[in-house]
C-alpha positions as CSV (number, residue, x, y, z in Angstrom):
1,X,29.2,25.2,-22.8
2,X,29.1,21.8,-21.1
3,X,31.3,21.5,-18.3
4,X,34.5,19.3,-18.0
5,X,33.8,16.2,-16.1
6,X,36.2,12.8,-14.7
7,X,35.0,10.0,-13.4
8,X,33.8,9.2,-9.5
9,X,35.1,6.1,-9.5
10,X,31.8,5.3,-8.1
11,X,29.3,3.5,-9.8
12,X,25.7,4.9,-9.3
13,X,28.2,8.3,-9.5
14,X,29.4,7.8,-12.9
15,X,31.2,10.7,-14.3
16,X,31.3,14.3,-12.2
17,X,32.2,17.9,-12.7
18,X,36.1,18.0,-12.6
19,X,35.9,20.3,-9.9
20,X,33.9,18.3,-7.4
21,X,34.7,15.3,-5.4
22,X,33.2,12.5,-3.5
23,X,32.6,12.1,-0.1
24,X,32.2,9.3,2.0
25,X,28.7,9.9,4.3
26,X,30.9,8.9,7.6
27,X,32.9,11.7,7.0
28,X,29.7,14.8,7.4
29,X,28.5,13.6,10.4
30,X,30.0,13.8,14.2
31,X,28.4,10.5,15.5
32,X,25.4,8.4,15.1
33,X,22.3,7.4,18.3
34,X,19.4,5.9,18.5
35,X,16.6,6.0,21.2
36,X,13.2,5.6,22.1
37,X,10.8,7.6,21.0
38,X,7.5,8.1,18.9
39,X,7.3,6.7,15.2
40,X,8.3,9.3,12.3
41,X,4.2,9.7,11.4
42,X,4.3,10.9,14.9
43,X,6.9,13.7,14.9
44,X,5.0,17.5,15.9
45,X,7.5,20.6,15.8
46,X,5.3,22.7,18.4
47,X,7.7,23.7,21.2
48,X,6.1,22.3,24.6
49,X,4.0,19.1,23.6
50,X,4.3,15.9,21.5
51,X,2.6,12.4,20.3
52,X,4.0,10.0,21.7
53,X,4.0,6.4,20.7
54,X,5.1,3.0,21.8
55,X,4.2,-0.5,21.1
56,X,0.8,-1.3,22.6
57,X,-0.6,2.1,23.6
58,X,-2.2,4.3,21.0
59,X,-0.4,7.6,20.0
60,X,-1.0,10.0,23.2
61,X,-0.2,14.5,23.2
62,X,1.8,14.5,26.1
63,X,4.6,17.4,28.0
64,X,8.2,15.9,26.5
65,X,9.0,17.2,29.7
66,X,7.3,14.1,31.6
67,X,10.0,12.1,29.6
68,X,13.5,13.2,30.3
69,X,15.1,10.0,29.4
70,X,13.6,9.8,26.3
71,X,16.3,11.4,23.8
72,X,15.3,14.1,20.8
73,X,16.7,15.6,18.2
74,X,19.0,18.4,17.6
75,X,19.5,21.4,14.8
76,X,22.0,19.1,12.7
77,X,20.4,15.8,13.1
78,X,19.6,13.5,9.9
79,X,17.4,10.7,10.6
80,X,18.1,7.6,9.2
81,X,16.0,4.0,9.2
82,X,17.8,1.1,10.4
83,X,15.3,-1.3,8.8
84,X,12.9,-2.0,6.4
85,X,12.2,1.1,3.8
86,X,15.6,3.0,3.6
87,X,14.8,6.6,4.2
88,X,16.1,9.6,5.4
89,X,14.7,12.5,7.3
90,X,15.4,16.2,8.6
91,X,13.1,15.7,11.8
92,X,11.6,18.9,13.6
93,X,13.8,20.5,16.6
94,X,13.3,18.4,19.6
95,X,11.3,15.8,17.8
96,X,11.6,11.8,19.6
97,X,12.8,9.1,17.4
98,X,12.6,5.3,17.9
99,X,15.4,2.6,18.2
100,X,14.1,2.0,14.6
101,X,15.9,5.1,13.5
102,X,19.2,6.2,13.7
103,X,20.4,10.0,14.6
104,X,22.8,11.3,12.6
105,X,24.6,14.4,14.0
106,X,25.9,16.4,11.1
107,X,28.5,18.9,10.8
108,X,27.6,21.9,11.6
109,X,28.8,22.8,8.1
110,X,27.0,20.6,6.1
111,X,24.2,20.9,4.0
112,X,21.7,18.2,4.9
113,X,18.9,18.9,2.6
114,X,22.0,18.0,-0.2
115,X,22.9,15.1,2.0
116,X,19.6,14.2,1.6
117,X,19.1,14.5,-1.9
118,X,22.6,12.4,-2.5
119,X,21.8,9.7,-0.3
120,X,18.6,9.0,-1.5
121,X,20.2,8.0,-5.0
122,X,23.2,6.3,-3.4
123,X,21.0,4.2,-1.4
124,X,18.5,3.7,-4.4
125,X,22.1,1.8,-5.7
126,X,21.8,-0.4,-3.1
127,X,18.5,-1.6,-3.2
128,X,18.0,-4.6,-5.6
129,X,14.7,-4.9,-8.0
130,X,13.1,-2.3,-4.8
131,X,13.7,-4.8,-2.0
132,X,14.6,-3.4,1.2
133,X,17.1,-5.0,3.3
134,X,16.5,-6.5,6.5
135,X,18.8,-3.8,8.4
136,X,20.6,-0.4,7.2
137,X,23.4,-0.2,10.1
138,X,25.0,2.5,11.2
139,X,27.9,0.7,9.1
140,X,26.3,0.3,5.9
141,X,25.1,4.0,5.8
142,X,28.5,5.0,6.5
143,X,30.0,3.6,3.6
144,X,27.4,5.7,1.0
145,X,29.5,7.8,-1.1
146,X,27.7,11.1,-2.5
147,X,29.1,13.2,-5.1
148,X,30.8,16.8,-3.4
149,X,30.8,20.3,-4.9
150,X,31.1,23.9,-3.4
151,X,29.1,25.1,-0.6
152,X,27.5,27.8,-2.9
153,X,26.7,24.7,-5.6
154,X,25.1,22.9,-3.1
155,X,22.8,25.5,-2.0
156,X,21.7,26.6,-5.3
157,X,21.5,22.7,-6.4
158,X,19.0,22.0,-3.4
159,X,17.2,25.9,-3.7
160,X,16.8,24.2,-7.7
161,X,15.5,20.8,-6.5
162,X,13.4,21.8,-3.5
163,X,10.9,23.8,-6.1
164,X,10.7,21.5,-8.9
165,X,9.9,18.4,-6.5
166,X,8.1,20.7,-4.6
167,X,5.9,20.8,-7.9
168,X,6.2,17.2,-9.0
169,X,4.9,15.9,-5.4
170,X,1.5,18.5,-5.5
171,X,1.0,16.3,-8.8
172,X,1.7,13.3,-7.5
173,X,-0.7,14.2,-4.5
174,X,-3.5,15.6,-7.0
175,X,-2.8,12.6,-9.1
176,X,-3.5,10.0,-6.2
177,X,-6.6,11.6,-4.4
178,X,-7.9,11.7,-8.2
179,X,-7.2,7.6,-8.2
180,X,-8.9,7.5,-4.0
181,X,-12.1,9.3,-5.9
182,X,-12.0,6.7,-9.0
183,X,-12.2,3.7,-6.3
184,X,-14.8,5.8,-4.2
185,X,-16.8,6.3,-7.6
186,X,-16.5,2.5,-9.0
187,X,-17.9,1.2,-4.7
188,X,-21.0,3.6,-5.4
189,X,-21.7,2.3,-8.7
190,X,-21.6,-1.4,-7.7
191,X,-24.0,-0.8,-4.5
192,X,-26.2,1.3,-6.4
193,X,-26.2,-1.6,-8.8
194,X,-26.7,-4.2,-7.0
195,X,-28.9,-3.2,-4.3
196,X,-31.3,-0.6,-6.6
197,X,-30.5,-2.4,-9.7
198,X,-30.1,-0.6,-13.5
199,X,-33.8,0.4,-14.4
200,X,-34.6,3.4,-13.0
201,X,-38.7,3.2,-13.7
202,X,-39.0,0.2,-11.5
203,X,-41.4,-0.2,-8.8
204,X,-39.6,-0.4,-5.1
205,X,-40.2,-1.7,-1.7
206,X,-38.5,-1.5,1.6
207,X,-35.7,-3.6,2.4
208,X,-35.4,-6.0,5.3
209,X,-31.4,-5.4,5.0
210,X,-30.1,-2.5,7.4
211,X,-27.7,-1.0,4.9
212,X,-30.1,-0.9,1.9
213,X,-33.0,1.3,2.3
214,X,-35.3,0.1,-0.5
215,X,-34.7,-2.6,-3.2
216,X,-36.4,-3.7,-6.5
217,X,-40.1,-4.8,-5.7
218,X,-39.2,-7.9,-7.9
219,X,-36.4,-8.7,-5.6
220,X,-36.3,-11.2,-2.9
221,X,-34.4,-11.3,0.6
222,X,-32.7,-14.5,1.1
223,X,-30.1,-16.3,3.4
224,X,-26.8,-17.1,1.6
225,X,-27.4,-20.7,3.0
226,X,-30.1,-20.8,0.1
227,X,-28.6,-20.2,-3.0
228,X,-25.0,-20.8,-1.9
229,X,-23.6,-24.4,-0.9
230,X,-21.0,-25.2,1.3
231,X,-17.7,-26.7,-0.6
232,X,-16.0,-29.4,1.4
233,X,-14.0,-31.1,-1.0
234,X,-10.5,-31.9,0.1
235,X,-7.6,-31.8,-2.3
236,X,-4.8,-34.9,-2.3
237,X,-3.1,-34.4,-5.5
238,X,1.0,-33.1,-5.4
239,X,1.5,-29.7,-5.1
240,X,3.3,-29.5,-8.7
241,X,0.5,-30.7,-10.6
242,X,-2.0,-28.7,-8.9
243,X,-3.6,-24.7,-10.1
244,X,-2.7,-23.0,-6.9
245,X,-5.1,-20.3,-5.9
246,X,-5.0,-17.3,-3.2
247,X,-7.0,-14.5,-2.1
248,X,-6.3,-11.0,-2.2
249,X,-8.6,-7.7,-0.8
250,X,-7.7,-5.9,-3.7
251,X,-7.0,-8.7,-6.8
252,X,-10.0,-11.2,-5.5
253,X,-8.7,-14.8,-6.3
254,X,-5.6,-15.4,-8.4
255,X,-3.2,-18.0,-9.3
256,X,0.2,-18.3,-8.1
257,X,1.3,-19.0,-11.7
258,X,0.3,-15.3,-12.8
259,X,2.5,-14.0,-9.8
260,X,5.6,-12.5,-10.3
261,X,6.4,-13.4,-6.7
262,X,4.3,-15.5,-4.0
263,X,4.1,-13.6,-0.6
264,X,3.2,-14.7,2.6
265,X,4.1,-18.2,3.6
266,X,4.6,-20.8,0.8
267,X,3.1,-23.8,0.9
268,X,5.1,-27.2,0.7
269,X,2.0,-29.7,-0.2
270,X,-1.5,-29.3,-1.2
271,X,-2.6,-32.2,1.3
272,X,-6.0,-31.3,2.6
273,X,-6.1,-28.2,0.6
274,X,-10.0,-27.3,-0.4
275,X,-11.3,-27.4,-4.1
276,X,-12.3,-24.6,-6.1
277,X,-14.3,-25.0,-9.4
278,X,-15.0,-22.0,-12.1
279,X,-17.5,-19.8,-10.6
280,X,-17.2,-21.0,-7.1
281,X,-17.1,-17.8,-4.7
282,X,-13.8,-18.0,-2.0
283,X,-14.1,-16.1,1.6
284,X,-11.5,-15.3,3.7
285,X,-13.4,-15.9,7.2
286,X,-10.8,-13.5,8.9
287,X,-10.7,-10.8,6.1
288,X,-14.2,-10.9,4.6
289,X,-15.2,-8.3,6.8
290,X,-12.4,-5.9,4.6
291,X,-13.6,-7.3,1.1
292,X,-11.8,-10.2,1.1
293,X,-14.1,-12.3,-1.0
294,X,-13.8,-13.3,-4.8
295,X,-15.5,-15.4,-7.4
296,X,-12.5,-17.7,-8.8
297,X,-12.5,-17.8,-13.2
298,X,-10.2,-20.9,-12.3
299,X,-10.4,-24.4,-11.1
300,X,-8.1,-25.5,-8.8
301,X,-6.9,-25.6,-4.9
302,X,-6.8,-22.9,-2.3
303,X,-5.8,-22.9,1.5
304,X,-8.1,-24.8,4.5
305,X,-8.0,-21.1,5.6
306,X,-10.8,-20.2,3.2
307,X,-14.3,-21.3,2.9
308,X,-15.5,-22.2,-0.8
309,X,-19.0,-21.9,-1.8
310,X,-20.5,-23.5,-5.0
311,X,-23.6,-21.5,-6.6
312,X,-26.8,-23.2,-6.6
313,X,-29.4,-23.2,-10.0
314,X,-30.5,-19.4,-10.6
315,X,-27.4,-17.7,-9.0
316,X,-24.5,-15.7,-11.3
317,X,-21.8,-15.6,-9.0
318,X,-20.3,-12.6,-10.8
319,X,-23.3,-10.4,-9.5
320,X,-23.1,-11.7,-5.6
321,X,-18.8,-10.9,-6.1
322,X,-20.0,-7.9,-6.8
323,X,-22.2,-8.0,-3.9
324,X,-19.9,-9.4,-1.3
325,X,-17.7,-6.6,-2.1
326,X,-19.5,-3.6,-0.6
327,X,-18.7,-1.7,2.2
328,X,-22.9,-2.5,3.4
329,X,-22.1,-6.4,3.0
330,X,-18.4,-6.1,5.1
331,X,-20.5,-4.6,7.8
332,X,-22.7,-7.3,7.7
333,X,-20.0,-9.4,8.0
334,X,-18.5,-7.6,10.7
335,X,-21.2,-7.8,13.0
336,X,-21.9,-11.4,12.1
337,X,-18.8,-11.9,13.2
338,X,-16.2,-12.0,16.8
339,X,-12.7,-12.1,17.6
340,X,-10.4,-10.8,20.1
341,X,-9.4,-7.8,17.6
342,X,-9.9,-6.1,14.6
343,X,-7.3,-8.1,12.6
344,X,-8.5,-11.5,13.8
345,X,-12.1,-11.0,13.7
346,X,-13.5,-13.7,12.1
347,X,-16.7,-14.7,10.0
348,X,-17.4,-18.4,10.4
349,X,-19.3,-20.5,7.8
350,X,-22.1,-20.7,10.1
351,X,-22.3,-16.9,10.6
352,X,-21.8,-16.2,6.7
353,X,-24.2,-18.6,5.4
354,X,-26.8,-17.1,7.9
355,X,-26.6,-13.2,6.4
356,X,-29.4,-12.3,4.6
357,X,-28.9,-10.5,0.8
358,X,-30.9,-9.5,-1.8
359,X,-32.0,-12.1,-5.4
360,X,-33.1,-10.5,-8.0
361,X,-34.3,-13.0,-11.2
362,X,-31.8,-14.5,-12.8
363,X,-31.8,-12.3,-15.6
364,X,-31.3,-8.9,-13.8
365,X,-28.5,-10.0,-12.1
366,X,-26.7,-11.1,-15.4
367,X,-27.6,-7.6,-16.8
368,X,-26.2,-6.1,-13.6
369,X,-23.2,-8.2,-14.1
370,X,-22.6,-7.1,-18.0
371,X,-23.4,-3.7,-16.8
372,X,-20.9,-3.5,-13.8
373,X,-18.2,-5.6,-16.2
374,X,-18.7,-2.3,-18.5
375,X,-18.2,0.3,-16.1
376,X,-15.6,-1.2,-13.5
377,X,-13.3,-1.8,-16.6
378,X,-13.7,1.7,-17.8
379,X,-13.0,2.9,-14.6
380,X,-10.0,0.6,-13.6
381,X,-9.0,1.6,-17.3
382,X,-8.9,5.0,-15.7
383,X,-7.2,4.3,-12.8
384,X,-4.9,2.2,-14.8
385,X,-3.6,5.8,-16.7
386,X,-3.4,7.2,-13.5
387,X,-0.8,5.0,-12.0
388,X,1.0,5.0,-14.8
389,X,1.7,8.6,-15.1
390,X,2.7,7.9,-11.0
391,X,5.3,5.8,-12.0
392,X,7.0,8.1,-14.8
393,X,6.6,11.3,-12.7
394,X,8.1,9.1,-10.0
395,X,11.1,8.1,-12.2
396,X,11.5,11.5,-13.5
397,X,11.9,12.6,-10.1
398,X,14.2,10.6,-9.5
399,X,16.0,11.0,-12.3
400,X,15.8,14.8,-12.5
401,X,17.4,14.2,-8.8
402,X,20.4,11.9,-9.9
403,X,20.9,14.4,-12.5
404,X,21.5,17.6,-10.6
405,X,23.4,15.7,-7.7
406,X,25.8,14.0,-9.5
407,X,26.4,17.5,-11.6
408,X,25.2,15.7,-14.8
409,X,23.2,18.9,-15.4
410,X,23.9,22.4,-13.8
411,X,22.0,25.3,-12.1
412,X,22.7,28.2,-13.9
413,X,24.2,31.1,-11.8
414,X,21.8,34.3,-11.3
């Protein structure tokens, strides 16, 4: 029999079991803090020693006891961001939390792993189209109302929840190692592709090329200087009535226009912007070294940031995008390159231009290219599936959540 149910008076609530209430999160806890401490990646629940962390030194195991001013957690703490992603954790006894947090100090009768489960929908509410707000004050996480039965509901809602998400995240985490192999499988099939080629009775010879061991005997060893040219052309047409185009590790070169949303730093003219032409590979000098290179299927204009490179006669730029991308060619990037650290360690024309790669004839490297087309798209097809079934399973979750803490479905009594 379904049970009785009134209305919260709460929107993300909706209707509730007429015998439970609602409950403002101000009201559950004793106080809120904040401190200096390590970062939530950091926390350790061993009794004597922890990581520390603090902006500019790398994570260190030190005695807490060396740190007395340094403020930790208690047995009925919630932790709580303040900005960015809107989380909330049950820390470790004694664990260190950052002025990025806030401590919660719940009553002692509370059940927190509920309070958890309710905020994390109330606060789902709050976020608009998954944009996280700037800050989440101590103010604006007071005022999250959660829905409020018994003691002994509570307990059997979040005994209930705690296996089935138990279950659902050991999928999830099967589910996205499975994706991490897919990505590892499609990198091996490009290099072996384009470094060993597709016929397996070839003759082979030893490669000049650190990372590649033997190549083709057909193949050459060339500079990029020689079969790439340097693009120079500036841009002076209006930004409206130009095909904006940016570079992306993991998309290679798109156009604004197929963006739902631009990130980064928008641009207000395309004055001095470079020229890009179908075919024409983009480099990002500071990124390249992490697979930031593309070919671009568009013309159009991209940021002085890049350097553009035009193919000569005798070169398929799909086959040297598939080249450019390879963990062996980033490293050769890399050590072409300098910089003050990892994240600004830059590649310039000069140093690119001067790396050495292999040419096959024209024809192989267009078979390569329809072969690697064929087998990247069947993987990414793959991969594709993959995150798809993440995203249900993650709404079901969710759902499945809302469901049981709002008392729009019951745990039966044993």
């Amino acid at each position: 029999m379904s049970r009785e149910m009134k209305e919260s008076g709460i929107d993300w609530i909706g209707s509730i079991p007429k015998s439970w209430n609602t409950i403002k999160f101000k009201y559950l806890h004793g106080g809120m803090n904040t401190g200096e401490g390590i970062d939530k990646n950091f926390w350790s629940n061993e009794p004597t020693d922890r990581l520390f962390y603090t902006a500019g030194i790398n994570p260190i195991r030190t005695n807490y006891e060396d740190f007395p001013e340094w403020k930790y957690t208690k047995e009925n703490d919630l932790l709580l961001a303040r900005n960015g992603t809107p989380y909330i954790y049950i820390p470790y006894p004694n664990a260190c939390y950052t002025d990025h947090i806030i401590r919660a100090t719940m009553n002692a009768s509370v059940n927190k792993r509920f309070v958890q489960y309710g905020l994390q929908c109330s606060i789902a509410s709050v976020v608009v189209d998954s944009v996280s707000l700037a800050t989440w004050s101590a103010s604006l996480w007071n005022k999250q109302v959660i829905a409020w039965p018994s003691a002994e509901e509570q307990e059997r809602i979040v005994s209930f929840l705690d296996e089935k998400c138990a279950h659902i995240d050991s999928v999830l985490e099967k589910t996205r190692n499975s994706i991490e192999e897919y990505k590892k499988l499609k990198q091996a099939v490009i290099t072996q592709a384009v470094t060993k080629g597709i016929k397996n009775d070839c003759r082979v010879k030893s490669s000049k090329i650190e990372w590649i061991d033997k190549i083709p005997e057909k193949w050459k060893e060339i500079r990029i200087k020689n079969i790439f040219d340097f693009r120079e052309e500036k841009n002076y047409i209006p930004l409206e009535e130009v095909n904006l185009l940016s570079l992306y590790t993991d998309l290679g070169v798109i156009q604004h226009s197929d963006l739902e949303k631009t990130v980064g730093n928008k641009a207000v003219n395309a004055d001095g912007y470079k020229k890009v032409y179908e075919n024409d590979i983009i480099v990002n000098i500071i990124l390249c070294w992490m697979g930031a290179i593309g070919i671009s299927k568009y013309d159009g204009v991209t940021s002085p940031a890049y350097d553009v490179y035009c193919p000569r006669e005798n070169v398929d730029s799909k086959f040297y995008h598939y080249y450019f991308r390879t963990t062996g060619f980033a490293s050769d990037c890399y050590k072409r390159g300098r910089g003050i650290m990892a994240m600004r360690w830059r590649t310039y024309s000069d140093q690119f231009r001067d790396i050495k790669v292999v040419y096959p004839p024209l024809r192989e490297q267009k078979e390569i290219v329809q072969y690697l087309d064929e087998k990247c798209n069947q993987i990414e097809n793959l991969v594709k599936k993959k995150k798809k079934f993440i995203e249900e399973l993650e709404f079901y979750k969710k759902s499945l959540i809302y469901e049981y803490v709002t008392g729009k479905k019951e745990v039966p009594e044993f």
